[in-house]
Backbone as a chain_set.jsonl record, in Angstrom:
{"seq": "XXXXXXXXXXXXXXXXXXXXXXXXXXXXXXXXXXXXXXXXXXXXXXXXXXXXXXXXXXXXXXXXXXX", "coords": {"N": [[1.969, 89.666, 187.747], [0.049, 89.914, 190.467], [-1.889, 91.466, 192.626], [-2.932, 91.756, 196.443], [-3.18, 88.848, 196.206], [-3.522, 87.063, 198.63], [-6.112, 86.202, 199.199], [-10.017, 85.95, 198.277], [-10.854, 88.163, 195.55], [-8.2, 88.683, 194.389], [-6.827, 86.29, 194.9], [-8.508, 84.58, 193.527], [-8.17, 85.582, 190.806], [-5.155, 85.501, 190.33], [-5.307, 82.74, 190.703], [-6.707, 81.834, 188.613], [-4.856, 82.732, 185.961], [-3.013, 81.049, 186.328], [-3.783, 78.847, 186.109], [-4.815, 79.052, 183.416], [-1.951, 78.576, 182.275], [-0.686, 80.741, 182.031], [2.403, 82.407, 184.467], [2.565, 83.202, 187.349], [3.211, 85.931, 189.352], [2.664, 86.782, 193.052], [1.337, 88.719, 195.487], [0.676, 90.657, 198.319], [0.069, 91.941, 201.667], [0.519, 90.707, 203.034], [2.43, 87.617, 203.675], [2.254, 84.588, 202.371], [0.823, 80.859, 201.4], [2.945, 80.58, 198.58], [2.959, 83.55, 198.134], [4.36, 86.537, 197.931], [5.058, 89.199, 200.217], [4.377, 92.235, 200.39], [3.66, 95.703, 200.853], [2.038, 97.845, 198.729], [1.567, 100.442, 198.915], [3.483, 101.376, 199.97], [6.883, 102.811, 199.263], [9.534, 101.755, 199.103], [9.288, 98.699, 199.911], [7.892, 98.256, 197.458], [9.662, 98.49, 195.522], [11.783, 96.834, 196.658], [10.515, 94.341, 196.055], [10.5, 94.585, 193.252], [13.188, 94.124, 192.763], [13.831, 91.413, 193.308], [12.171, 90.34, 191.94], [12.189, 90.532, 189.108], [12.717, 91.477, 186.033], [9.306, 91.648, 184.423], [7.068, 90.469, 182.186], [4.436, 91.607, 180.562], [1.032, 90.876, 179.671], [-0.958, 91.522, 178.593], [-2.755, 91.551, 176.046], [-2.794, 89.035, 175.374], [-4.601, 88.162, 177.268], [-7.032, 89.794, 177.936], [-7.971, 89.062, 175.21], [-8.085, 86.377, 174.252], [-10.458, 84.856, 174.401]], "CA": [[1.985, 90.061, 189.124], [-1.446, 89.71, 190.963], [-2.001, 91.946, 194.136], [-4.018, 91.201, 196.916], [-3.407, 87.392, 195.948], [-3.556, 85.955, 199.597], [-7.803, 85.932, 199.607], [-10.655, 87.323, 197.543], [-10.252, 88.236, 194.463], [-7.141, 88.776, 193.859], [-6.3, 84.848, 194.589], [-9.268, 83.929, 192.06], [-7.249, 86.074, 189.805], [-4.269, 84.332, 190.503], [-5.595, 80.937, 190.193], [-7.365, 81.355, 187.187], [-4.318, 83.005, 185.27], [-2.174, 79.662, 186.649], [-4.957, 77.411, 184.99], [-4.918, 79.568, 181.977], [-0.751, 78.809, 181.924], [0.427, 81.792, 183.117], [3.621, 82.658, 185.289], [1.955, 84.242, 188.356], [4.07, 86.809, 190.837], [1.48, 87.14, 193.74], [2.117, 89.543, 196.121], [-0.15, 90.616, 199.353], [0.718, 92.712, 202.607], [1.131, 89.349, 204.377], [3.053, 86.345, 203.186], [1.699, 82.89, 202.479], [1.781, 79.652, 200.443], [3.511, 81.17, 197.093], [2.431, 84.875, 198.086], [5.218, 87.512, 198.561], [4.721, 90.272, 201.326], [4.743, 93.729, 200.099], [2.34, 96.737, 200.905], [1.794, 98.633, 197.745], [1.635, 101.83, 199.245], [5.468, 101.606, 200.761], [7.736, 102.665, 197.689], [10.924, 100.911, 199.626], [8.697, 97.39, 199.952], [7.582, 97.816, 196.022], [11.265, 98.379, 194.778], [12.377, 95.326, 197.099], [10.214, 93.026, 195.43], [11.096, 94.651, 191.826], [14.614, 93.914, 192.398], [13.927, 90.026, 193.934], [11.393, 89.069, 190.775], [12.903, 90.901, 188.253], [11.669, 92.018, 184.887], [7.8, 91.173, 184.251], [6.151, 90.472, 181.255], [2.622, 91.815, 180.544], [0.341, 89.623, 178.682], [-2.813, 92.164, 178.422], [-3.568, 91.353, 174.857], [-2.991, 87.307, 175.912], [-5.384, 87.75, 178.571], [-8.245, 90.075, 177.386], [-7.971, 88.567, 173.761], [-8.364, 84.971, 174.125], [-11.407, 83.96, 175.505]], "C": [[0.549, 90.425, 189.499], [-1.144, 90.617, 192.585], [-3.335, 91.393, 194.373], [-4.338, 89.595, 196.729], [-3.552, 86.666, 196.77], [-4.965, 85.562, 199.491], [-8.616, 86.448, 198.659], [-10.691, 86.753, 196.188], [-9.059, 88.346, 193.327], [-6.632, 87.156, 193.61], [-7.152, 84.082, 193.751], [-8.518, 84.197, 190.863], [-6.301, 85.289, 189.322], [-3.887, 83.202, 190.166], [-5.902, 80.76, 188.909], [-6.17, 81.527, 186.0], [-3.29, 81.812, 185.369], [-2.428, 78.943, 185.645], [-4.973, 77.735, 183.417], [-3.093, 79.135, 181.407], [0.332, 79.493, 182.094], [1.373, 81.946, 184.263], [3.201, 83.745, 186.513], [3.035, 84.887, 189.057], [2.744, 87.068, 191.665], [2.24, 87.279, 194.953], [0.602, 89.992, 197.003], [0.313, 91.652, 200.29], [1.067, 91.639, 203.272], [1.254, 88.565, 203.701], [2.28, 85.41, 203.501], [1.835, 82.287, 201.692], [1.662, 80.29, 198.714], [2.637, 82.768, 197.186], [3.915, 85.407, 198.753], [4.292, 88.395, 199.334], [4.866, 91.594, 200.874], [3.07, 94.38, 200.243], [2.366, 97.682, 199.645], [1.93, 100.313, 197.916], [2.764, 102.48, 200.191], [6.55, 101.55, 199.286], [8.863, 101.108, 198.182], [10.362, 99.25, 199.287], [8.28, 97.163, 198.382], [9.142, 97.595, 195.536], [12.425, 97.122, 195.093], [11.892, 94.434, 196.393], [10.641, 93.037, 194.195], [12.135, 94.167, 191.579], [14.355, 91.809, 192.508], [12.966, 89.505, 192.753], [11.949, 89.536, 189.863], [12.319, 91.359, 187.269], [10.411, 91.201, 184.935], [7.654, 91.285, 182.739], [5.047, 90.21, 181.328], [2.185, 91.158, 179.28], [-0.75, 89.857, 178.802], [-3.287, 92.01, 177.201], [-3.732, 90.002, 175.185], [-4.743, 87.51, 176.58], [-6.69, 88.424, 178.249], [-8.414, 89.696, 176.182], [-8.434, 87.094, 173.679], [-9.705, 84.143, 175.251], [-12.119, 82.873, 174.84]], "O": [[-0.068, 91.232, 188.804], [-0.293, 90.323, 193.424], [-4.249, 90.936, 193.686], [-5.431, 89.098, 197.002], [-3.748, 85.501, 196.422], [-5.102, 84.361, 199.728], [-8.162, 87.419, 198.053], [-10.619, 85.604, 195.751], [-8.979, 88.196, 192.108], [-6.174, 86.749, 192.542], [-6.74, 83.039, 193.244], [-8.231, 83.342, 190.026], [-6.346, 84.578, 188.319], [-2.883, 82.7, 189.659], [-5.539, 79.839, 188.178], [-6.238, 80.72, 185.074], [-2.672, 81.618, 184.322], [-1.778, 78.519, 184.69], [-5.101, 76.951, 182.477], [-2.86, 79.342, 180.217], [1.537, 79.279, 182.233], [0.88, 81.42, 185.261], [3.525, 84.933, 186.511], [3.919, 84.092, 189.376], [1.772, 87.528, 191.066], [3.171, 86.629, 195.428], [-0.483, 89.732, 196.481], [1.085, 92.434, 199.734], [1.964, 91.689, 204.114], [0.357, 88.422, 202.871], [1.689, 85.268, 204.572], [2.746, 82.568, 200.913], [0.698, 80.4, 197.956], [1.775, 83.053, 196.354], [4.48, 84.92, 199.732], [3.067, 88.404, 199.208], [5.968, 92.012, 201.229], [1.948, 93.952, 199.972], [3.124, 98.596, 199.969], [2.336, 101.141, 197.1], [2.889, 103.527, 200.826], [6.855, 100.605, 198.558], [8.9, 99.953, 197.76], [10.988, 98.6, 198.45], [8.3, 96.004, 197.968], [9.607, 96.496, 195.234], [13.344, 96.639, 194.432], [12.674, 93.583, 195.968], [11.122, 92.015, 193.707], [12.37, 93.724, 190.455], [14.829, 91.094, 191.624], [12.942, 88.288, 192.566], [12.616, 88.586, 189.451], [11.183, 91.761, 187.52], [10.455, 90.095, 185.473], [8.161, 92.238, 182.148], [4.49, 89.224, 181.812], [2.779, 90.967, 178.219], [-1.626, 89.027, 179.044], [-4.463, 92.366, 177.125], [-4.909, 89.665, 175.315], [-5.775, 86.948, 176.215], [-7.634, 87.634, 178.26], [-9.499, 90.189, 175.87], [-9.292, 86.831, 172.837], [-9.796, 83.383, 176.215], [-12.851, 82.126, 175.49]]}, "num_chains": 1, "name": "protein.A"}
């Protein structure tokens, strides 16, 4: 799960963890192509998306480990 994925950095993020293989969730305050809508700082809008993607798996040794 990538915030901030519509622009920036967050959608470099995003992209690069795609290219690397990875299963992106990317999430934004405003919807767009393959970005959910949620504001981070609205519990109700985090707990909606928790329920609609479902469990996550973190892949912080994957991802800082393999370069």
């Amino acid at each position: 799960m990538v915030t901030g994925a519509a622009r920036g950095l967050g959608a470099a993020i995003a992209q690069r963890l795609v290219a690397d293989g990875f299963e992106v969730v990317r999430i934004d305050q405003t919807a767009g192509d393959d970005v959910l809508a949620c504001d981070v700082s609205d519990r109700a809008q985090v707990d909606a998306i928790a329920a609609e993607v479902g469990p996550v798996t973190i892949a912080w040794d994957k991802i800082t480990n393999d370069q």
